[in-house]
C-alpha positions in Angstrom: 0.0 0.0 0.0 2.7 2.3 0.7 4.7 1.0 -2.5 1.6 2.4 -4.3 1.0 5.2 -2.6 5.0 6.7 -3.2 5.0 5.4 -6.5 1.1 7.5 -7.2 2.8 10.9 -6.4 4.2 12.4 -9.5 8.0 13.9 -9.2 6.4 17.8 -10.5 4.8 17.5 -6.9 7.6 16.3 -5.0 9.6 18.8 -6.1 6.9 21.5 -5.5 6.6 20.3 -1.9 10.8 20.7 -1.4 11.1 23.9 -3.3 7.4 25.5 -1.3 9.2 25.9 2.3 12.1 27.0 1.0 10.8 29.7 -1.4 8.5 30.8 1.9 11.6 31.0 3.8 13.0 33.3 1.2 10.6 35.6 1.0 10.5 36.0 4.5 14.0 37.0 4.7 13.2 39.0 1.9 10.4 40.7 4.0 12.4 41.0 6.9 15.3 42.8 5.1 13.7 45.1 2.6 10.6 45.7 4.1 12.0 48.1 6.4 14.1 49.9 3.4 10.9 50.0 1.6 8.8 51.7 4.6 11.6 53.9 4.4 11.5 55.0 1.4 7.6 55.7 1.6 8.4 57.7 4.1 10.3 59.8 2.3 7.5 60.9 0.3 4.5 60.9 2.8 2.8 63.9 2.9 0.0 62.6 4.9 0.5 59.3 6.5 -1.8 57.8 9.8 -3.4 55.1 10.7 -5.5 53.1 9.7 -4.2 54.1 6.2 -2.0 51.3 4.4 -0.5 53.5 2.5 0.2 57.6 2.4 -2.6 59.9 1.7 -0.6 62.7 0.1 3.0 62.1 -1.6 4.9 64.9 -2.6 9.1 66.4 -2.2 8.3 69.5 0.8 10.1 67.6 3.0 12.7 67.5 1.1 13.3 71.0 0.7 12.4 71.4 4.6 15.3 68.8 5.5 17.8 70.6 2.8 17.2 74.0 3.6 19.3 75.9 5.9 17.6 75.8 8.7 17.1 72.1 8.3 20.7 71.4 9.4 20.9 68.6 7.2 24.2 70.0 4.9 25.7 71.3 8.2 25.4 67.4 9.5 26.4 66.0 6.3 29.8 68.3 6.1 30.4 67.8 9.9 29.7 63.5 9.5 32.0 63.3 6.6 34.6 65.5 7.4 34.9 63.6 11.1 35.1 60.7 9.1 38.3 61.4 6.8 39.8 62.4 10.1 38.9 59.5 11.3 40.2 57.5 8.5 43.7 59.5 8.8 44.1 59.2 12.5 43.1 56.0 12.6 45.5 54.9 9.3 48.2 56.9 10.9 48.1 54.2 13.4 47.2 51.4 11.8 49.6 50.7 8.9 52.8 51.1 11.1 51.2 48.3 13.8 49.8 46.0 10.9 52.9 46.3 9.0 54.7 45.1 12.9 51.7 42.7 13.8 52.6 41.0 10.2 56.4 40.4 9.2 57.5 40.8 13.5 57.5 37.6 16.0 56.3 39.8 18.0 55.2 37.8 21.7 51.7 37.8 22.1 50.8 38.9 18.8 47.3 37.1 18.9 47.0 38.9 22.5 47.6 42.1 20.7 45.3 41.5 17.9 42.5 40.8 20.7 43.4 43.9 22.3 42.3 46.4 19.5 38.8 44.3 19.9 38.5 45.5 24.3 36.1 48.8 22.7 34.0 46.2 21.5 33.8 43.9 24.4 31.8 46.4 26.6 28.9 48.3 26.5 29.5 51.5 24.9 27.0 53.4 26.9 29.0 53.3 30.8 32.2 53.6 28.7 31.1 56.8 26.6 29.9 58.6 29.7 32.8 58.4 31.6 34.9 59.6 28.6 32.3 62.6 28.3 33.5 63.4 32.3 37.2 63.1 31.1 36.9 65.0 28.2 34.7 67.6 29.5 37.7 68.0 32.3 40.5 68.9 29.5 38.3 70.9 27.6 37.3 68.0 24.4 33.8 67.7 24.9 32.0 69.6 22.6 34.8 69.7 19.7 35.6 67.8 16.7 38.4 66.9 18.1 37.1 64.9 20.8 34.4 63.4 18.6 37.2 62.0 16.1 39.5 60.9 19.1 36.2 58.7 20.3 35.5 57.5 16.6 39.1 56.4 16.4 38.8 54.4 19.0 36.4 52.2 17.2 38.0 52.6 13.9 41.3 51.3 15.0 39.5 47.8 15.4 39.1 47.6 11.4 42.2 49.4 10.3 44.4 47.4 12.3 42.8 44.0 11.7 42.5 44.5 8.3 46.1 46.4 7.7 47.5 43.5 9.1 45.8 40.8 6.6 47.0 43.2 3.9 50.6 43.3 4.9 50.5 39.6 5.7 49.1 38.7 2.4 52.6 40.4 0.4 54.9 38.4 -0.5 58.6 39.1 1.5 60.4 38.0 -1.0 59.5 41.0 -3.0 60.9 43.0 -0.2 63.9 41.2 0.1 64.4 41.8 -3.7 64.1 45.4 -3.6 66.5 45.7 -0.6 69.1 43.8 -2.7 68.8 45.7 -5.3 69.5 48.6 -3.2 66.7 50.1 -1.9 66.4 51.3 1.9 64.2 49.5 4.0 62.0 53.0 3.8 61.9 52.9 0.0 61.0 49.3 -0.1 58.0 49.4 1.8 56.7 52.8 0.3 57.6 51.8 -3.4 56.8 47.7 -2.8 54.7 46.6 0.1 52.5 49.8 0.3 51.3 49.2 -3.5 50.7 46.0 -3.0 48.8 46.3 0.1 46.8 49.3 -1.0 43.6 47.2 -1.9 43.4 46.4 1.9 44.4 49.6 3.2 41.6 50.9 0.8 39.3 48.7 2.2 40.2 49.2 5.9 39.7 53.2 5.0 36.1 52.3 4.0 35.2 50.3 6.7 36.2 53.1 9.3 34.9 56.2 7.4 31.6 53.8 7.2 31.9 53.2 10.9 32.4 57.0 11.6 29.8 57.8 9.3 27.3 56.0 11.6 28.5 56.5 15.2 25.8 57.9 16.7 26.5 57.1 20.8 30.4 58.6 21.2 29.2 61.5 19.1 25.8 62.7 21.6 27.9 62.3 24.6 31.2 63.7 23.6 30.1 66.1 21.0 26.5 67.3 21.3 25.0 69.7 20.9 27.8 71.4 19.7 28.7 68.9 17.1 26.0 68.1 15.0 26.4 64.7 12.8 23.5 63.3 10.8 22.8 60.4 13.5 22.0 62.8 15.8 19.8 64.7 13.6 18.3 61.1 12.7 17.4 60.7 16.3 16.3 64.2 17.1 13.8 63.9 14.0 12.9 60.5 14.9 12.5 61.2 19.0 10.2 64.4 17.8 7.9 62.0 15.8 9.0 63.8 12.5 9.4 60.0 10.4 9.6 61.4 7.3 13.1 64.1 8.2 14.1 60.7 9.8 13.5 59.0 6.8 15.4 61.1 4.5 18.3 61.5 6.7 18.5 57.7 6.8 18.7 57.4 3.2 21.6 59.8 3.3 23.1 57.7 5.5 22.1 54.3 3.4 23.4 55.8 0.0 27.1 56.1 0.9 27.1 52.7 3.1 25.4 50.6 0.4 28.1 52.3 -2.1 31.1 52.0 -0.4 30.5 48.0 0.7 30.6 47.4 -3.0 33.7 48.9 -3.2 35.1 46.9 -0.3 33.7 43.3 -2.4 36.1 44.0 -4.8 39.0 45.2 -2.9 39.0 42.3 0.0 39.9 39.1 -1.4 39.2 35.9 0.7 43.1 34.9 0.4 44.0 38.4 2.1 41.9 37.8 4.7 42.7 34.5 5.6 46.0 36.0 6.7 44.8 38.0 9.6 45.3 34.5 12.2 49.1 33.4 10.4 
């Protein structure tokens, strides 16, 4: 009977029943991921929007022009975000390629201990740790400056940049070094004319990752630098605390555009073979 009934059950509707779950369970995570981006976005066009509508009432741009105009703050946040990032990127490069360049062709003792060391920011809560640097930095006169906000966002940026440095210079080879220096070039000139070119897709990539992460620090920035320093996540939650979805919204997708870009940069400068170089 049970011969029959297996052998009665055509293969179109076995492999309807193994591909149905799995196509649910796609769109689900397809739900669950761009669902969000696409309230978002309708957000950023809702005139009128309340319950128990589905959709907006009105669409139209005036929030656009309310969130761009000068007393919107949005191109005062966007100039003060991305120019704390590129000083994030150089403060934190300016540390990182001379300590991933060490962590890589050094025995250094302990290297994996000081590998796990630039990962301690991450290990705690941010909020305790960001309100005693606030007290610190309010003593010596930081709090409130750009200063103070990029020292904090280094910090955090140091985690990528030096992991990721470290991959890079691991991943060229030291026999091109070695060739150089025979040839009579200074230990100096060989790594600027040698090891830096060849590392530069890494570096490039570690740059990205910490301008991204600067770009969307949002709890080292209110305590260390608000209100004086005014970045585009704290706009984001000012607009969003104040019930105002749609400036939210559209400082959001500011925030979206030059993540979703620069992540598609870093796919084609990381390469699985450099980073499996960060634990050698």
């Amino acid at each position: 009977m049970t011969a029959l009934s297996s052998a009665s059950v055509s293969p179109r509707t076995v492999d309807l029943l193994w591909w149905l779950p799995r196509a649910a369970g796609l769109g689900l995570l397809a739900f669950l991921i761009f669902g969000p981006l696409a309230n978002m976005l309708i957000w950023t066009v809702a005139e009128r929007w309340y319950f128990p509508h589905a959709l907006p009432i009105d669409y139209g741009f005036s929030y656009w022009g309310r969130v761009f105009a000068p007393r919107g703050n949005a191109v005062q946040s966007l100039v003060a975000s991305i120019s704390i990032a590129l000083l994030t990127v150089v403060g934190s490069l300016a540390l990182a390629v001379p300590a991933g360049y060490a962590l890589a062709r050094l025995k250094l003792p302990m290297r994996g201990v000081i590998l796990l060391a630039f990962l301690v920011p991450q290990a705690f809560p941010n909020l305790p740790v960001y309100v005693n640097i606030a007290r610190l930095f309010y003593e010596i006169g930081l709090n409130g400056t750009v200063t103070g906000v990029v020292l904090v966002h280094v910090t955090h940026g140091l985690v990528y940049a030096v992991w990721i440095a470290t991959a890079a210079f691991a991943a060229v080879d030291r026999d091109l070094e070695l060739a150089a220096r025979n040839l009579g070039a200074s230990a100096l000139r060989a790594f600027a004319d040698v090891t830096v070119p060849l590392a530069a897709p890494g570096l490039m990539a570690s740059a990205i990752f910490v301008f991204l992460e600067s770009l969307d620090e949002f709890t080292g920035s209110y305590f260390v630098g608000a209100p004086d320093v005014l970045t585009l996540p704290l706009l984001l939650y000012s607009a969003g605390a104040g019930g105002n979805y749609q400036v939210a919204s559209i400082t959001a997708l500011l925030l979206l555009v030059p993540s979703i870009a620069f992540m598609l940069v870093v796919e084609k400068f990381l390469r699985a073979d450099v980073l499996a170089k960060v634990g050698q």
